[in-house]
N, C-alpha and C positions, 0 to 999 in steps of 0.2 A: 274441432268439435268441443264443445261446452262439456264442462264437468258431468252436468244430470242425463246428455247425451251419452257420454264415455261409462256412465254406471248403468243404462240401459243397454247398452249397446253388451255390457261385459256378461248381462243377468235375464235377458231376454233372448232366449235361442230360441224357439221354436220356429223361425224362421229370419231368413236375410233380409233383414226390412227396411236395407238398404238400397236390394234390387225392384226394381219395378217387376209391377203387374205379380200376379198370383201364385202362390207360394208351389213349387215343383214338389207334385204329389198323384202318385196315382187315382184319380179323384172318382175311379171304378171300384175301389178296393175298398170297403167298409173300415178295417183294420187301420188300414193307412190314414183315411180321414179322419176317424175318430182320434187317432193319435196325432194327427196336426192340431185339430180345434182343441184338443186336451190340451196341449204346449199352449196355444194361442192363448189360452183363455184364462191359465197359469200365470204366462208373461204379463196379458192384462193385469191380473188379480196384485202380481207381482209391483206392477207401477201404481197403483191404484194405493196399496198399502203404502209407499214411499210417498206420493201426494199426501195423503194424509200427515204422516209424518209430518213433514214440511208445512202446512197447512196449520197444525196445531202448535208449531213453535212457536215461542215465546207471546200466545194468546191466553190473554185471560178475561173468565166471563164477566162479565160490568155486573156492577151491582144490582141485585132486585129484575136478574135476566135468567130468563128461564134456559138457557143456549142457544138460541133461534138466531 
């Protein structure tokens, strides 16, 4: 596994996303899905902030550029 796999893998629980097909959830239960897509949507957020990270290393705006 790749280093950026072994830190999602450590930081990303809200479900095994390892295992195929759809995350084992009583998908009857309000309570319960709410708190899966809460996790899911976490983890996202989670990796999302780390892209950035990584994304903005050692970048610098050019001169006379607005960021774009």
């Amino acid at each position: 596994m790749i280093r950026a796999a072994e830190a999602a893998a450590v930081q990303c629980t809200a479900h095994v996303y390892t295992a195929p097909g759809k995350p084992r959830v009583a998908w009857n239960d309000e309570q319960s899905r709410a708190q899966l897509v809460d996790g899911l949507v976490s983890d996202a957020l989670r990796l999302l902030g780390h892209l950035a990270l990584v994304a903005s290393q050692d970048v610098e705006p050019a001169e006379y550029s607005d960021g774009r």
